[in-house]
N, C-alpha and C positions, 0 to 999 in steps of 0.2 A: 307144548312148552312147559305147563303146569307139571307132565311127568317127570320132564329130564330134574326140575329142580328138586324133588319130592327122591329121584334117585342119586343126587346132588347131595341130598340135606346126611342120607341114609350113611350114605359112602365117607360122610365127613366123620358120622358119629361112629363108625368101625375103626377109622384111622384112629382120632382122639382118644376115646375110650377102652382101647385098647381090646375089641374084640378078635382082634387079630394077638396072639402069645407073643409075635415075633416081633422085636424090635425094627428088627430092617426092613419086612414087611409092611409095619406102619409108616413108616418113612416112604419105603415103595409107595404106597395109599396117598399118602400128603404128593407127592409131584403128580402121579397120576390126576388128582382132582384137580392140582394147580394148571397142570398142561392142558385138561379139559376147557376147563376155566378160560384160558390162553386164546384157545379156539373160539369159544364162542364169543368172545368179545371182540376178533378180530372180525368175525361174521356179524356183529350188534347193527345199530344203525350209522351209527359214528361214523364208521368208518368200510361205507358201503365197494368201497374199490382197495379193501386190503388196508394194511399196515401203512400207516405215514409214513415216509420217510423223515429223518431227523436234517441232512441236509443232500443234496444232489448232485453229482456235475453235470456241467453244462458245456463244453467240448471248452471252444475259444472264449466263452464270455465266460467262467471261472466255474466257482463253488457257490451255489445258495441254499438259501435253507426258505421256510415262512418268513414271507406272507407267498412267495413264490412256488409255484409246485413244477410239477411236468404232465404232462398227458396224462400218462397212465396213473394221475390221481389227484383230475382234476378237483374232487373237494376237499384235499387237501390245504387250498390255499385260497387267495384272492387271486390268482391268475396263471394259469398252466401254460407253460412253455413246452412247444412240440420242438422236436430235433436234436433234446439233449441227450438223448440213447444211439444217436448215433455214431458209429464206431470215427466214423470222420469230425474231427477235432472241428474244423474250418466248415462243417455242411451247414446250409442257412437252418436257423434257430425263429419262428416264429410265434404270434400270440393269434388269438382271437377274439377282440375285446368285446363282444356281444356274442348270443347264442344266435347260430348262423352265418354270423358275419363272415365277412373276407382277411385271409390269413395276412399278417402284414409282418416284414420281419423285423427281426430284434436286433438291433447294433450294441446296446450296450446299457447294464444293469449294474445299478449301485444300492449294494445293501446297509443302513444303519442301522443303530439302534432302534430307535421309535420312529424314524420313517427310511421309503425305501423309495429308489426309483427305477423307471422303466425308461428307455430310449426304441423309439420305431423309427421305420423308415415306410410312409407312405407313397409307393410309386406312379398313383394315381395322380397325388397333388404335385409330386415333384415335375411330372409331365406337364400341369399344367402350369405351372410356376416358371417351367424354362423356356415355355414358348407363350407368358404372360398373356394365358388366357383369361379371361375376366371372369370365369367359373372358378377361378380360384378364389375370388374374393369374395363368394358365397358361399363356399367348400363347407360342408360338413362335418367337422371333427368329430369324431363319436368317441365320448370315454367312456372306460369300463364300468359297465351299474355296481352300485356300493353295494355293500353286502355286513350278514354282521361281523365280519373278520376289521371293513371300516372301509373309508372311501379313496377313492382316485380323484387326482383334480389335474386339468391342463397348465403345469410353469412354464416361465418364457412366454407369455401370450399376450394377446394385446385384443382390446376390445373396441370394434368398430361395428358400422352401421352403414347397409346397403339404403338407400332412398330413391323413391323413382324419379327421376328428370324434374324439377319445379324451379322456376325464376322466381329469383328473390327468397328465395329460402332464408330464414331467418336463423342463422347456425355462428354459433358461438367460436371467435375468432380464434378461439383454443385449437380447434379442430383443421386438420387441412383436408380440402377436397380435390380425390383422383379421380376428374372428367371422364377419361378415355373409352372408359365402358361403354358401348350402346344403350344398355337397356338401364344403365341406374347411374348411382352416383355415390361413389365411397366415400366413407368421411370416418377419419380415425383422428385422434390427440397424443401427442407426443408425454403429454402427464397427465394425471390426477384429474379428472374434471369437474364441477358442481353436480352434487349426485342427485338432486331436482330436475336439473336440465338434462340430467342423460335418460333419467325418467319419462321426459318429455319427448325426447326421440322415439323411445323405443314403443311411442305410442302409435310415432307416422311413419317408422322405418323400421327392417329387420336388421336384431343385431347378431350379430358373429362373434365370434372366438376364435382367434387363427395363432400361428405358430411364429414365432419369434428368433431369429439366432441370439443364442445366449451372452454375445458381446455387441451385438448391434448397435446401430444407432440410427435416430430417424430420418427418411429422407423424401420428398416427396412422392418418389414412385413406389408404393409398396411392396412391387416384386424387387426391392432391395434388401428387404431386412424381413423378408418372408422365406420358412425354412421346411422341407416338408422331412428335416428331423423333428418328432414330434417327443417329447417329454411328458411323462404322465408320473406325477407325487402322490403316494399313496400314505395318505394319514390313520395307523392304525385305532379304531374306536376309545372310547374308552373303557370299557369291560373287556376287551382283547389286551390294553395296556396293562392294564389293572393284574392279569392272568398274567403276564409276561413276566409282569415284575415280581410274583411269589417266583417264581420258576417253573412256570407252567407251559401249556403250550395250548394257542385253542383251537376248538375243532366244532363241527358243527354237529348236531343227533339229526333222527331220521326227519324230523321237522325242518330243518332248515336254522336250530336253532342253537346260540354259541355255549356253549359249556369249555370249562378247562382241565382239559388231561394232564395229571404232574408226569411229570417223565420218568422215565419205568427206574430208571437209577435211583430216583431217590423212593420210588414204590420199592422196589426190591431191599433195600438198605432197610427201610420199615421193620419189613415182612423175616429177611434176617436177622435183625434186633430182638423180633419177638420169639423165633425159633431159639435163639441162643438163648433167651432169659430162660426159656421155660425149660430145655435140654439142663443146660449146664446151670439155673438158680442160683445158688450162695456164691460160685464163683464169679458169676457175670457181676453180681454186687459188690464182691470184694475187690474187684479188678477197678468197677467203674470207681470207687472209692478210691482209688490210688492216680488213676487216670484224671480224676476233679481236682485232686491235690497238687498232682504235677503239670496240670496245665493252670492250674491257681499261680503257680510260684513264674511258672511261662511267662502269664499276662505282664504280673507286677515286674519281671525283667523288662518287657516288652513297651513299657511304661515311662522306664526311666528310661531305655534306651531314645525311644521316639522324641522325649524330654531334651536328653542329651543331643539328639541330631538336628534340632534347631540352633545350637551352636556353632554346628558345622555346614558352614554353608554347601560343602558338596556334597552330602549326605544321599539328597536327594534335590532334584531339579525345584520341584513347589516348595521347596522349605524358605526360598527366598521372599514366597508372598509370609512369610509369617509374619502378625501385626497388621492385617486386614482382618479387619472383623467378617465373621462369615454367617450370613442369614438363611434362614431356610427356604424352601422352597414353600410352602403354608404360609410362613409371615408376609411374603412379599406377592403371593396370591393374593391374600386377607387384603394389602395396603394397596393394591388395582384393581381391587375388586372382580376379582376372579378375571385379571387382564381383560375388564369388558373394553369393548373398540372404543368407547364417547371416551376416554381417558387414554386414547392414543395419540402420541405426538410428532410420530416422524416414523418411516423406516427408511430398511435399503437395502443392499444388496445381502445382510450378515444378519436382519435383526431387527424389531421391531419397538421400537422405543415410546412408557409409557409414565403417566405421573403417575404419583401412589402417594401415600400416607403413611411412614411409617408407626408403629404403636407410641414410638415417644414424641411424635407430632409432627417429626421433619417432613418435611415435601419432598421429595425425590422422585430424579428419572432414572427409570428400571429399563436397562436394554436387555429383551429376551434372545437369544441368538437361536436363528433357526432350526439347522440341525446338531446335532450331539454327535458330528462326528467326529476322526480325529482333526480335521484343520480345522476345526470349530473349537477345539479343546486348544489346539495350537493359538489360536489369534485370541482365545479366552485368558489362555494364562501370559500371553503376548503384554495386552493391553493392564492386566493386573502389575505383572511388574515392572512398566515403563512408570505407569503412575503411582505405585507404590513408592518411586524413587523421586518422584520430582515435583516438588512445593514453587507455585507460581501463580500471580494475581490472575496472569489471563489465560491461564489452565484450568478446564473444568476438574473438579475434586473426584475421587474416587472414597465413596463413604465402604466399600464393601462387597461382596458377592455370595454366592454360594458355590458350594464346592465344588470340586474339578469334577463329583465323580456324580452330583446330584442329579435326579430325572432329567433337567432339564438346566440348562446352564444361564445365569442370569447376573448382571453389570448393576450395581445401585451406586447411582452419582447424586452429586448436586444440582438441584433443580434451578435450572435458570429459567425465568419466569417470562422471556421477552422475545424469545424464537429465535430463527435464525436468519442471517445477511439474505440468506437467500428470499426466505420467503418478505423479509421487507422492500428489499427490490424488486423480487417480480413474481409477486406470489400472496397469498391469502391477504398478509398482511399489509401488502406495497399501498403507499396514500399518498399524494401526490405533495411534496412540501415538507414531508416528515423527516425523511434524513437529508438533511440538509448537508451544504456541501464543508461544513466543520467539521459535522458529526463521522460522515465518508472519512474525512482525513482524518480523524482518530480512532476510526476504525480501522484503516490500514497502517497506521503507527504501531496499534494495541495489538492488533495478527502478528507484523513481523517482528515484534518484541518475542512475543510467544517464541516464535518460530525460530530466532536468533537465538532463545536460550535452551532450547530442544538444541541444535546444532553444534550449540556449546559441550551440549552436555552427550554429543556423540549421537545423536538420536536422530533420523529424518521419519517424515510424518506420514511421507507417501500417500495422504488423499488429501492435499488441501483443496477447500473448495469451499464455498459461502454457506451451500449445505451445513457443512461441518464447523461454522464459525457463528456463535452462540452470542446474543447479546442479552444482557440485565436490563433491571430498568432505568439503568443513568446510561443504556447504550455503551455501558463496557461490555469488552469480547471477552468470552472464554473459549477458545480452542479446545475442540472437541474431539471424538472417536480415534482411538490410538493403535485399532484392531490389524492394520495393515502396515502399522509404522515397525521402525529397525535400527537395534544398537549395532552400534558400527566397532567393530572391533578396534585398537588403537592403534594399528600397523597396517590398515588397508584402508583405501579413498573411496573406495565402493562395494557392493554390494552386489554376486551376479543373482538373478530373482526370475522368476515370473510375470510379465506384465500383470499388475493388481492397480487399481485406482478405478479416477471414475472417467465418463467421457467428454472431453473438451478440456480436460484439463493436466491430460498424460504428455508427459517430456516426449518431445518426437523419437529424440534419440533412444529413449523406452526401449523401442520395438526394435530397431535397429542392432544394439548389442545386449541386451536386455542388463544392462549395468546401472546401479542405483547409483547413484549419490548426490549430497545436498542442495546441487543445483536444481537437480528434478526436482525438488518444494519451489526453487528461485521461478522456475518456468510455471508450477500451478499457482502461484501466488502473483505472479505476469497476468496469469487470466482474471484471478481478483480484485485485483485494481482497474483491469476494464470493465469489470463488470458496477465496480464502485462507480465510474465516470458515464457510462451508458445504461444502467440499471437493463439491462438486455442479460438474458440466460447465457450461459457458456456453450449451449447444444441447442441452435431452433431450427427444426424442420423449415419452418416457413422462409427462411433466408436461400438465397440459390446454394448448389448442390456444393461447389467450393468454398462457402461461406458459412456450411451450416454449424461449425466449430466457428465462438467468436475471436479468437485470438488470430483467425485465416482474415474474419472479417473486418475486425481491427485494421491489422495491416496495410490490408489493401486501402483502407478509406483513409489512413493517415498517408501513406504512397501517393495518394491522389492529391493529399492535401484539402480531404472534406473531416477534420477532425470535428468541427462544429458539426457535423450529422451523427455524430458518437454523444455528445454529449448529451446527459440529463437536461430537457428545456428548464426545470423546476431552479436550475443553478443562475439564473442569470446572467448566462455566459457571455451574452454581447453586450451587455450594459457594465458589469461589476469586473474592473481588470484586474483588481487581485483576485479574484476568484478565475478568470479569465489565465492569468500569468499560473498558478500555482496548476490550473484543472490541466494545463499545456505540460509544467514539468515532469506530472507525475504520467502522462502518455508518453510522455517520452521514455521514461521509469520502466514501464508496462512493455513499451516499445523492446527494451534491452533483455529485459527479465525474458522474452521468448523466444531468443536468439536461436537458430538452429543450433548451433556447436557450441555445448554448455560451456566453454573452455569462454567466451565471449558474453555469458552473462554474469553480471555483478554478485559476490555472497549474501547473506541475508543481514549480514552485519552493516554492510556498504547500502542496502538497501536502506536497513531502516536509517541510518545518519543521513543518507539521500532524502529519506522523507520527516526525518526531525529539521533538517534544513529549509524544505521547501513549505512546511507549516510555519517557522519561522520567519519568514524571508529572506534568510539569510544566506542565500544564494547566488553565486556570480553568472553573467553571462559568459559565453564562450563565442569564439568567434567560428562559423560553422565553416567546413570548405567545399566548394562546389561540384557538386558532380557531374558527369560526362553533360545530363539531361537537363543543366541549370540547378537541380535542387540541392535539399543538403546533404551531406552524409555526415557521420558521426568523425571525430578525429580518428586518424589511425596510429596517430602516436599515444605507444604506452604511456604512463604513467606513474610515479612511486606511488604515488595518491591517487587514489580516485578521486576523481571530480564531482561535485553537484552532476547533474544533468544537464545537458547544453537546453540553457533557456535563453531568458533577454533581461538585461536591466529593466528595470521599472522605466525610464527614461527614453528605450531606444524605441523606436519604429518597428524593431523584429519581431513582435509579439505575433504578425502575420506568418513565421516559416511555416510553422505544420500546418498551418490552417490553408496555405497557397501554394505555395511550394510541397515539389516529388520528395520523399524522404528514400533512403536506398531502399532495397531488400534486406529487412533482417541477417539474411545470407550471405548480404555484400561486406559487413563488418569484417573488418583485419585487426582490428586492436583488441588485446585482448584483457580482459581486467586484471592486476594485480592484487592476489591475495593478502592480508596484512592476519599478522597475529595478533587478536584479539583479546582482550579480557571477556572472560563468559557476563554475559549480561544480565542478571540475579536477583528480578526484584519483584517487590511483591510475596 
């Protein structure tokens, strides 16, 4: 090796110095040594299996480039896919996520920015998953060893614990146990658990990692919401990021170790740059001196124009956020301190929500959104200009972001200090006595305000849910996360979409036509107010299999006429009759709001005067009529007006119908509410 470079050094100094007379000959000499060059570098350590590819096809799963490679090079990347060389578009495409391991195939690859994913299909697990053999719920998931390119992790997953047979186990009521096994005893949690206690488990019991469908939801038997498509997120390092972001690309040397190769286009552009200065000299200077000049005078057009196209609203799509201040990506690091988790507040399905400090003292919650890709940019610039537009008390604020095009895309609001509905109901912060049943009805007063002047203003919210509904510390709401919500054009009554939201609280009819509109908020805000009056989640595994959605459970227990088993005990429901009269009208409220055929549920406007009324008392009764079964049913005569809610006078005896009496079927309604034109509701 010491010769070739020593005949390397020799061969450079005949080109340059011109021991060769001939012009073209030196020239000849210069690619010679460069094509040499060319050679041995593709033979270095780097790049022990040849030349990278820059990106590849792969038949029917598409076009990729890094972190992804193929077989024939595999150190290429973090993970080689065998089958993309085959001439058949449709032949199976598989991985091998360990050295040795068993081929598994690939269904389907999504490439980002800064991260990337993989879809497999294990036929092993799926085997034992359709005929719920209980090896499945020990099953081995093996992810790909990280490497320095960066790591793999299992999303969609869920983390349970196999334990042998023991009476009286002392296991935290979070958790539901699936008997059936022989040899053990499964215990998984539909959320979040104390992470002491899971500590504590995994001291007496082995824990697992298994596979999740990406819309599931829980249910006691876990071969329901067990998936043997498996998903593996690959988070590229940070010296890999780092490399990407100059315009690099990384690779590994004969060590195993990462360095970054720029890409030959902009090596080559170099290398031509200094050929021409040195060939052609005075003219390359007096060119580039005219070339600085006329892209001088460029910029400054460039300048006022961009000036100028904030004026114009169609210019371009993000000119409309302009007048949001825009932070960087450094400042709002510095003020979460380096996003550590102890200063984490919440996620979810879009994004990780955290406090911070900014440099001028404000407190703010900083939403990081997962990936950077483009419906990531979409629900980005989404939520920027719904709330760029609309000033309201029980609207959380939007202080700012960073930019569309930044690393990393990130939401800076105002910090509401006091959590959310959800978690004071039934979650970290729930205390038995705290919300009291005032504070409940001005929480659902203060939502459907919100939510009435969103409506107004052409807007549905599409994930309400207590999650998403933020209280201060006087217990006012601010209506939250706008990432999924939708301007409604002024000539159309809906919206056709994708099912998005969350689970227990999606309009049936959703799924059905997938057609948006304002009443799908009237139906998740239906689930909100049972959850106000039950302090019960909208999704519990632990309820039977048709019950595990509260609004199924609702129903059924008011139908029976056990509305008293719904109720919060902390209310003093059977003692206190205005609390008794009022906690009855707003189930009834709750009752309409979930009506299968939104055409039969109330507006959000009819709503909240429904419930400024029933905090008032200023409410009439109605006189109920009897159905087939004795109970009651709703009237089925229209209306100009809508009505209060059929309750009872203060006076009458009837305070007992839901509580005794069969209410119909939601389904069984025939009347259908009468819409009224409204004045937009603007306060605050």
């Amino acid at each position: 090796m010491q010769r070739f470079h020593t005949a390397t050094c020799i061969y450079c100094q005949k080109a340059i110095f011109g021991k060769s007379n001939s012009k073209k000959q030196s020239v000849k000499h210069f690619y010679q040594v460069k094509s040499l060059r060319n050679r041995v570098r593709q033979r270095g350590p780097g790049n022990a299996n040849g030349h990278c590819p820059d990106s590849f096809d792969c038949g029917s799963l598409g076009t990729f480039s890094f972190p992804f490679t193929t077989f024939e090079y595999p150190n290429c990347g973090a993970l080689a896919i065998k089958g993309c060389n085959n001439p058949n578009k449709t032949a199976l495409k598989q991985v091998r996520l360990t050295n040795g391991g068993k081929l598994l195939q690939v269904t389907n690859i999504v490439r980002w920015r800064w991260k990337s994913e993989v879809t497999i299909k294990d036929n092993d697990f799926r085997n034992l998953l359709e005929s719920s053999n209980c090896n499945a719920l020990s099953y081995n998931i093996t992810v790909p060893p990280s490497s320095p390119f960066g790591s793999f992790y299992l999303k969609n997953n869920i983390t349970a614990f196999n334990c042998s047979h023991q009476k009286n186990r002392n296991i935290s009521k979070d958790f539901i146990n699936y008997t059936r096994c022989p040899s053990f005893d499964f215990y998984f949690a539909p959320s979040s658990s104390d992470q002491d206690y899971l500590r504590s488990l995994t001291s007496s019991c082995s824990m697992v990692q298994l596979p999740v469908r990406q819309d599931f939801q829980f249910f006691k038997d876990p071969f329901g919401f067990l998936t043997p498509q498996i998903t593996f997120q690959f988070q590229f390092s940070n010296d890999c990021s780092q490399c990407q972001g100059r315009g690099g690309i990384c690779r590994l040397d004969s060590h195993a170790k990462l360095y970054c190769a720029m890409r030959k286009s902009r090596v080559s552009t170099r290398k031509l740059a200094l050929m021409l200065g040195i060939g052609l000299g005075p003219w390359v200077i007096f060119g580039l001196f005219f070339t600085l000049r006329y892209c001088k005078q460029k910029y400054a057009q460039s300048r006022n124009t961009y000036g100028d196209s904030f004026q114009n609203p169609d210019t371009e799509i993000d000119m409309i956020f302009f007048g949001v201040p825009i932070f960087s990506y450094k400042e709002l690091q510095e003020a979460t301190n380096n996003f550590d988790f102890t200063r984490k507040l919440g996620d979810g399905g879009f994004g990780i929500v955290y406090h911070g400090t900014l440099r001028d003292g404000r407190e703010v919650a900083i939403k990081h959104l997962f990936e950077h890709n483009y419906k990531r940019v979409e629900q980005f610039m989404n939520e920027i200009e719904i709330l760029s537009r609309l000033r309201h008390r029980n609207l959380v604020s939007l202080y700012g972001c960073t930019s569309r095009h930044a690393q990393e895309l990130l939401l800076v609001y105002e910090y509401i200090p006091n959590g959310t509905v959800a978690s004071h109901l039934h979650g970290e912060l729930a205390r038995v006595g705290l919300l009291t049943w005032p504070i409940r009805m001005q929480i659902a007063i203060d939502t459907a305000t919100a939510l009435s002047y969103l409506h107004s203003s052409n807007i549905v919210h599409r994930d309400v849910k207590t999650n998403n509904v933020l209280l201060d510390i006087n217990f006012s709401v601010k209506v939250a996360d706008f990432g999924l919500s939708r301007l409604f054009p002024n000539d159309v009554s809906h919206v056709s979409t994708a099912p998005q939201g969350s689970p227990g609280y999606l309009d049936p009819e959703y799924f059905q036509c997938y057609r948006l509109t304002d009443k799908s908020d009237v139906y998740s805000f239906g689930v909100v107010l049972m959850e106000l009056i039950s302090s019960m989640p909208a999704v519990d595994a632990a309820r039977e299999r048709d019950e595990v959605n509260l609004a199924n459970f609702f129903t059924k227990r008011i139908q029976k006429g056990k509305l008293r088993e719904l109720v919060d005990p902390s209310f003093g429901f059977e003692s206190d009759q205005v609390v008794k009269r009022m906690v009855t009208a707003v189930a009834e409220l709750a009752f309409r709001c979930v009506q299968g055929d939104n055409e039969l549920r109330p507006s959000m406007d009819q709503v909240l005067e429904f419930l400024k009324k029933i905090q008032s008392g200023n409410y009439e009764s109605e006189n109920p009529e009897k159905g087939d079964h004795g109970g009651n049913v709703i009237s089925s005569t229209s209306t100009e007006e809508m009505q209060p809610p059929p309750s009872v006078s203060r006076n009458s005896g009837q305070i007992e119908i839901l509580m005794n009496n069969k209410l119909s079927s939601p389904r069984s309604f025939t009347g259908k509410w009468e819409s009224e034109s409204t004045t937009p509701n603007v306060s605050g």
